[in-house]
VOVEXZA-138912 format. One line per field, with one value per residue: x, y, z of N, C-alpha, C in turn; residue in one letter; residue number from 1. Coordinates in Angstrom, 1 decimal. Atoms other than C-alpha are relative to their C-alpha. Layout:
n_px: (X|...)
n_py: (Y|...)
n_pz: (Z|...)
ca_px: (X|...)
ca_py: (Y|...)
ca_pz: (Z|...)
c_px: (X|...)
c_py: (Y|...)
c_pz: (Z|...)
code: (A|...)
pos: (NUM|...)
This chain:
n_px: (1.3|0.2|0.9|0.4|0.2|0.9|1.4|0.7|1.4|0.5|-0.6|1.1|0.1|-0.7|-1.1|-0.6|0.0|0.9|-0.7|-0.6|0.9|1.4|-0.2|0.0|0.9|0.3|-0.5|1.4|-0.6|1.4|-0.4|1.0|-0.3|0.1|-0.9|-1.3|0.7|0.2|1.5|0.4|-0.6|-1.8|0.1|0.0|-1.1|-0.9|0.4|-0.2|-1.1|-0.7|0.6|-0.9|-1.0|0.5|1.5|1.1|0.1|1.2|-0.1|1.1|-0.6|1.3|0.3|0.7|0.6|0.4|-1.2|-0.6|0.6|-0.5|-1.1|-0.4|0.5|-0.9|-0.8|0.8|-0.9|-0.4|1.0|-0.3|-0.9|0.4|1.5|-0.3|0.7|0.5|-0.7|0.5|0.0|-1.8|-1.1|-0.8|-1.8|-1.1|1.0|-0.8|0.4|0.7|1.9|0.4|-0.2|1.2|1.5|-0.4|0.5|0.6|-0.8|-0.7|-1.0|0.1|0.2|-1.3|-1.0|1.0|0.1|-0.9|0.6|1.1|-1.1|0.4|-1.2|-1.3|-1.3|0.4|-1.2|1.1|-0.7|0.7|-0.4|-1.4|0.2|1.1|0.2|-1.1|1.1|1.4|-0.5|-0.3|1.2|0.8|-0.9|-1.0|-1.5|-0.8|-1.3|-1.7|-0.1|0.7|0.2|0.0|-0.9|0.3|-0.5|-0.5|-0.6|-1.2|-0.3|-1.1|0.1|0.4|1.0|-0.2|-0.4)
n_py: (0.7|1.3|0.4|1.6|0.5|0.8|-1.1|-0.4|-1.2|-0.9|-1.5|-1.3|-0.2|-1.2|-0.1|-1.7|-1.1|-0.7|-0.8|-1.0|-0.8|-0.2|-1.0|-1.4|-0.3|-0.5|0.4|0.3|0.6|0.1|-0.4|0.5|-1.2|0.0|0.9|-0.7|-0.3|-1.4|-0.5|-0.5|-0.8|0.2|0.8|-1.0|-0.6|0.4|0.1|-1.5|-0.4|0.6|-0.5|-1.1|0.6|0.8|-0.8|0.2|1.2|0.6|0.8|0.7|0.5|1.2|0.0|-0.4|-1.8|-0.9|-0.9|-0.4|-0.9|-0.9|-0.1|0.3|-0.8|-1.0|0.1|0.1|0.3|1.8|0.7|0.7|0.8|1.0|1.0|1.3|1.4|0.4|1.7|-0.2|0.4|-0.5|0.6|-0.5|0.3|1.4|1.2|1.5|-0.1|1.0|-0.2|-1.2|0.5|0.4|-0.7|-1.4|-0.7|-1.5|-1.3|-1.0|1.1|1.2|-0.7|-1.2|1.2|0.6|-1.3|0.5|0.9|-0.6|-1.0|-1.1|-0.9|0.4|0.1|0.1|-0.9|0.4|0.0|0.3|1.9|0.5|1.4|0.2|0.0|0.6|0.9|-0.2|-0.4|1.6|0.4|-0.9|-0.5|1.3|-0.5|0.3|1.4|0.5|-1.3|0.8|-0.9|-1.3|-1.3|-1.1|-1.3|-1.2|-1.2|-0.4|-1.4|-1.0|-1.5|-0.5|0.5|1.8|1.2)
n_pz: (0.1|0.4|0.9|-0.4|1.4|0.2|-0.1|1.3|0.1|1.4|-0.5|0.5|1.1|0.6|0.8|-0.9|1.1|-0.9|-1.5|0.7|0.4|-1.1|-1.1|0.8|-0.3|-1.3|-0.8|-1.2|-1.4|-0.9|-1.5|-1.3|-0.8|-1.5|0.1|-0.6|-2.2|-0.5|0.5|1.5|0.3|0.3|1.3|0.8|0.0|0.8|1.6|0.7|-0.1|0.8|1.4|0.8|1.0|1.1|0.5|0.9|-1.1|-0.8|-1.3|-0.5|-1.6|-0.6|-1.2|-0.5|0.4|-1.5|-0.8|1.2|1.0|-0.4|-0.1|0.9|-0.3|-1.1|1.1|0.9|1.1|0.4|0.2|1.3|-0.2|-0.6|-0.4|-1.0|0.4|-1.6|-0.8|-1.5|-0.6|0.0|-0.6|-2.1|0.2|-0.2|0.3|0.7|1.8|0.1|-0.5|0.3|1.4|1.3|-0.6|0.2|1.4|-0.5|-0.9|0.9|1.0|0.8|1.6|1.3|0.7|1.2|0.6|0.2|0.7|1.4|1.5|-0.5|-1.0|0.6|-1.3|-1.1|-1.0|-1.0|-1.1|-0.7|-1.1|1.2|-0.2|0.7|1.0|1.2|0.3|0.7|1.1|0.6|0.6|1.5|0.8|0.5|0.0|1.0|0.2|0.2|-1.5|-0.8|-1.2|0.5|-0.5|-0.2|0.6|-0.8|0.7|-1.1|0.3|0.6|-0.2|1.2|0.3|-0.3|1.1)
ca_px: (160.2|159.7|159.0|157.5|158.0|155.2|152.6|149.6|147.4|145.9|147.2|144.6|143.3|144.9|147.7|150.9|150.2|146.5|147.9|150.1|147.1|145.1|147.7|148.4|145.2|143.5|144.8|141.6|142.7|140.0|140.9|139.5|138.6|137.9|140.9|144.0|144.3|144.4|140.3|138.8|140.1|144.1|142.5|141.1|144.1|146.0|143.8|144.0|147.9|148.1|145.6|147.8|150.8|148.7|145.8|144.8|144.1|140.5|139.8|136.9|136.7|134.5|133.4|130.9|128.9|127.4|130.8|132.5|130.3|130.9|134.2|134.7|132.2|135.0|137.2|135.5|138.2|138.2|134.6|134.9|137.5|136.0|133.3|132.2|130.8|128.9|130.8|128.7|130.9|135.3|138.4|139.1|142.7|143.6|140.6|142.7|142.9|141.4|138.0|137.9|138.3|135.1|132.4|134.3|132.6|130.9|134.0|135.6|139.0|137.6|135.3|138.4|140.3|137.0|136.9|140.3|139.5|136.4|139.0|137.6|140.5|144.1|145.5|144.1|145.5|144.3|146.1|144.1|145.0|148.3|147.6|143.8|144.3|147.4|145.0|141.8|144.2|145.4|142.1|140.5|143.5|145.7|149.0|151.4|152.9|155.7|155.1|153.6|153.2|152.0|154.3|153.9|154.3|156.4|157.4|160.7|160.6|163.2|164.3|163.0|161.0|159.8|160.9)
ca_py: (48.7|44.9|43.0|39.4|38.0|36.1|38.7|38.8|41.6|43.7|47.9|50.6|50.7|53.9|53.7|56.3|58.0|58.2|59.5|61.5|63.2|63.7|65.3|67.8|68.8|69.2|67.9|66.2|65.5|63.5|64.3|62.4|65.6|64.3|62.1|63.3|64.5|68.2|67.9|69.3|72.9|71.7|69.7|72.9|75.1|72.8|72.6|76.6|76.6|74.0|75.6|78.6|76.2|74.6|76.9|74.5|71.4|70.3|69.0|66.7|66.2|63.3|63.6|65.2|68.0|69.2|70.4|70.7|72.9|76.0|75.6|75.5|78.6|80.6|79.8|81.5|81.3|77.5|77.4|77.0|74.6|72.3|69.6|67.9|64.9|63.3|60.2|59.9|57.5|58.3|56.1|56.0|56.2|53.0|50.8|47.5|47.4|44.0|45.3|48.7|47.1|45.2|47.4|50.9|51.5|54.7|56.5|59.3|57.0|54.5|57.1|59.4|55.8|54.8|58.5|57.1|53.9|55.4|57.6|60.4|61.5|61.2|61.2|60.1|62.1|61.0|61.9|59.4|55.6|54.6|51.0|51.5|53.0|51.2|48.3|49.9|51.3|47.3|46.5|49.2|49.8|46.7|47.0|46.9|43.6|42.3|45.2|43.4|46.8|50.1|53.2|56.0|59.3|62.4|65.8|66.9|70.8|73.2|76.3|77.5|74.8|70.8|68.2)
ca_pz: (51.9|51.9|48.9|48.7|45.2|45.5|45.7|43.1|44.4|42.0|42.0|41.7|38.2|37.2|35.0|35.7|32.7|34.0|37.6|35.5|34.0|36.9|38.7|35.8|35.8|39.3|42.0|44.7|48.2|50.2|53.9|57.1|58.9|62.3|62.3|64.9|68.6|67.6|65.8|62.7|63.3|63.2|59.8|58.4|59.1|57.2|54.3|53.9|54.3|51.6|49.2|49.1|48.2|45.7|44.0|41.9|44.5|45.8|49.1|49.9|53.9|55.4|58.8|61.0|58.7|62.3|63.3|60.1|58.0|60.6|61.1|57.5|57.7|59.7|56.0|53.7|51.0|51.1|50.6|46.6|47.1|49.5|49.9|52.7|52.8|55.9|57.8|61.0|62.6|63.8|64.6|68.3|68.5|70.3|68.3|67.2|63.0|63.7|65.4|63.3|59.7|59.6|61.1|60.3|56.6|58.5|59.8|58.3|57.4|55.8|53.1|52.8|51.7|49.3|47.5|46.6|45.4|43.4|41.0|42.7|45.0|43.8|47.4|50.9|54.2|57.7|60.9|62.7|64.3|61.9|62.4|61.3|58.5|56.6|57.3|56.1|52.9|52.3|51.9|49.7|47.7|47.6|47.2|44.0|42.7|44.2|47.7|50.5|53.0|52.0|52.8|54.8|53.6|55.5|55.3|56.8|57.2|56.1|57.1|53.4|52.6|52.9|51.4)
c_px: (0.3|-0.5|-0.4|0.1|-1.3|-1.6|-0.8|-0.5|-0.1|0.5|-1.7|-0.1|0.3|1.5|1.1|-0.2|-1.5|0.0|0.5|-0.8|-0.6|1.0|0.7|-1.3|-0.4|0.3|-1.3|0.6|-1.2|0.9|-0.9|0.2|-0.1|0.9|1.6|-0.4|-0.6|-1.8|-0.1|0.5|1.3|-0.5|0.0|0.7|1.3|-0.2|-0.3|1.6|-0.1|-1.1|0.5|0.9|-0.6|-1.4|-0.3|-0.7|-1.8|-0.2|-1.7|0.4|-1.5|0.6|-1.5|-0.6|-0.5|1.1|0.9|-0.5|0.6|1.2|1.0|-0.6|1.3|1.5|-0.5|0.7|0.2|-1.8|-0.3|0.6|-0.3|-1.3|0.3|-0.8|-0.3|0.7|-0.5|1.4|2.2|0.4|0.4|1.7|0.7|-0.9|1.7|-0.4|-0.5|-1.5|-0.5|-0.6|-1.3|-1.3|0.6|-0.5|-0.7|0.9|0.3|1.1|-0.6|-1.0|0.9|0.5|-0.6|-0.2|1.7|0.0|-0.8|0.9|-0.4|1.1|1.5|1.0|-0.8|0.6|-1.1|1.4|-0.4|0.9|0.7|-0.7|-1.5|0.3|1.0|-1.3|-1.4|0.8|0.3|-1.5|-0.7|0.9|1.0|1.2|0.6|0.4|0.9|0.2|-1.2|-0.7|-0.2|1.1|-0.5|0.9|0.4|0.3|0.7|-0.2|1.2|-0.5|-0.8|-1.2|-0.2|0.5|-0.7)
c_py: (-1.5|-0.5|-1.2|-0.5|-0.6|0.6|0.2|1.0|0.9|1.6|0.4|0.3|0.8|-0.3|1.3|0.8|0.7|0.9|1.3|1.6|0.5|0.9|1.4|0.6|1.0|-1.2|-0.5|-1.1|-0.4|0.0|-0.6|1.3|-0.1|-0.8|0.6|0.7|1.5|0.6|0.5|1.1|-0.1|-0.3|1.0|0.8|-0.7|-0.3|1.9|0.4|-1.0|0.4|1.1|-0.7|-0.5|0.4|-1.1|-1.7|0.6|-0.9|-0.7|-0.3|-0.4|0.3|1.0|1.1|0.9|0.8|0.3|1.3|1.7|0.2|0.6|1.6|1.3|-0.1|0.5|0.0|-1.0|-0.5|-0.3|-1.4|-1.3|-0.2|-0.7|-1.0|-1.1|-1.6|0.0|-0.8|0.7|-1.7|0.1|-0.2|-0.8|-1.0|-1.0|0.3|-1.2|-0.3|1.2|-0.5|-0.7|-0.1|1.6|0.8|1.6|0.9|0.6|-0.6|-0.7|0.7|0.6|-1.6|-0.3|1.2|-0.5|-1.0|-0.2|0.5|1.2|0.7|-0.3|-0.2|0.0|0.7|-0.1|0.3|-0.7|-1.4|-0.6|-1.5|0.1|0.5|-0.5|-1.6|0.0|0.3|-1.2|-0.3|0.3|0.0|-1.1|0.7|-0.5|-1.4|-0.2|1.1|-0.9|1.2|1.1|0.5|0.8|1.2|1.0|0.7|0.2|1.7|0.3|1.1|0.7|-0.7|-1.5|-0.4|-1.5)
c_pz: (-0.4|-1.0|-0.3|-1.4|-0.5|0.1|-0.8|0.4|-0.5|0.5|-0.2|-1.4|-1.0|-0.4|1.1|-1.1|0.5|1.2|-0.9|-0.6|0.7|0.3|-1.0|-0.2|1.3|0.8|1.1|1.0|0.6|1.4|1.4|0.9|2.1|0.2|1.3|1.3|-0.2|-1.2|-1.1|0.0|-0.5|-1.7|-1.0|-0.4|-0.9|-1.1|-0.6|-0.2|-1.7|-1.5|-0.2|-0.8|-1.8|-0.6|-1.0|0.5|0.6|0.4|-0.1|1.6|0.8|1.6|0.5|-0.3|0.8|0.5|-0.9|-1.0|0.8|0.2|-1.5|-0.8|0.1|-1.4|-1.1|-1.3|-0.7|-0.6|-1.5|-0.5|0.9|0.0|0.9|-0.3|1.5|0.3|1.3|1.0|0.1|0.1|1.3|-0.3|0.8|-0.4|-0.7|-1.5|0.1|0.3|-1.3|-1.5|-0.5|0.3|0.0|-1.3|0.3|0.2|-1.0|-1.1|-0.9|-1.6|-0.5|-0.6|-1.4|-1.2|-1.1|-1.3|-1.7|-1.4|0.1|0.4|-1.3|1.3|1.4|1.2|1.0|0.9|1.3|0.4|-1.5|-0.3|-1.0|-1.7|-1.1|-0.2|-1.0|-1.8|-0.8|-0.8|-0.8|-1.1|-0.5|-0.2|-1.7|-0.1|0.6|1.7|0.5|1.0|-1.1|1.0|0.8|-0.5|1.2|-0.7|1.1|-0.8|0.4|0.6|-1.3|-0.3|0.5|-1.2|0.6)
code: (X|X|X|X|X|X|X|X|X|X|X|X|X|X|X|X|X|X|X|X|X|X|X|X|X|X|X|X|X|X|X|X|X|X|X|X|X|X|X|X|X|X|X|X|X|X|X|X|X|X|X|X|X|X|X|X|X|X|X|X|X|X|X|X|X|X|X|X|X|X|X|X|X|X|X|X|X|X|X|X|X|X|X|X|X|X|X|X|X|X|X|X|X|X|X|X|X|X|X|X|X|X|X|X|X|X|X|X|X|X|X|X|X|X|X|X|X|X|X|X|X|X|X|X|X|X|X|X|X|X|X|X|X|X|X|X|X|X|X|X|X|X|X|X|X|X|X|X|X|X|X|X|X|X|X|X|X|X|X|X|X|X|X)
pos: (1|2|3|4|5|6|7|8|9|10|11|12|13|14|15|16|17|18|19|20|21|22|23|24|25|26|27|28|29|30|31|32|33|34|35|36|37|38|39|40|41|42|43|44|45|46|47|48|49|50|51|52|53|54|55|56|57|58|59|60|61|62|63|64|65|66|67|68|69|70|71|72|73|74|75|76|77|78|79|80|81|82|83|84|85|86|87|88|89|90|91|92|93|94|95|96|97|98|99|100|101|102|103|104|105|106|107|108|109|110|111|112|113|114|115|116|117|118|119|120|121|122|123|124|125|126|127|128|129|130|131|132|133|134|135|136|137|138|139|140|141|142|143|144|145|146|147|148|149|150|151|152|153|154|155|156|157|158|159|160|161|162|163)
């Protein structure tokens, strides 16, 4: 990761002891559900695999409550555990982060990023237009002192497990 010495921009209000708290507690994932090639089912399927790993994790997932609520329907395990939350508008997956960024406040990205923000979520997760959303993340979120780029996050699977 790049660091710029010269960088003022403010972090996210939350302390790590705050963070620290939050994530001993309950865990709240907001999720752009229409976000990625393989649609809101792939999104769902991967928010029931990861509420086994993690029983004590709640999902928020912005996007299209017309096609989301039934789908979500067809989970009925998750339905304690999840809220949706209406985002009329998507990410196309080749929009420029320079058009998307500042007429995108509707899409799914840009509320899962603001749930964030709020102190609501503790962790944003979008499989949608890379580019849009480190951009839309700069903006709502800012970056640390002294870090000029946000990160991306992966998971390398294991025969046993990820890491």
């Amino acid at each position: 990761m790049r660091q710029r010495p010269g960088n003022k921009e403010k972090s996210v209000d939350k302390t790590a002891k705050e963070r620290q708290t939050c994530l001993a507690n309950e865990l709240t994932v907001a999720l752009d559900a229409m976000g990625g090639d393989a649609g809101p089912e792939m999104v769902l399927k991967g928010v029931a695999l990861a509420s086994k790993r993690h029983p004590d994790a709640r999902f928020v997932l912005f996007g299209d409550t017309v096609i989301l609520a039934p789908l979500l329907a067809d989970h009925a395990e998750l339905a304690a555990r999840c809220e949706l939350r209406h985002a009329p508008d998507i990410v196309d997956p080749d929009a420029k982060p320079s058009q998307i960024v500042r007429r995108g406040q509707q899409t799914s990205m840009w509320q899962t990023i603001g749930l964030v923000k709020a102190g609501e979520a503790d962790l944003a997760i979008s499989a949608g237009n890379t580019g849009v959303l480190m951009a839309m993340s700069v903006l709502q979120l800012r970056t640390q002192e002294g870090i000029d780029r946000p990160a991306i996050a992966s998971t390398w699977p294991g025969l046993e497990r990820e890491s």
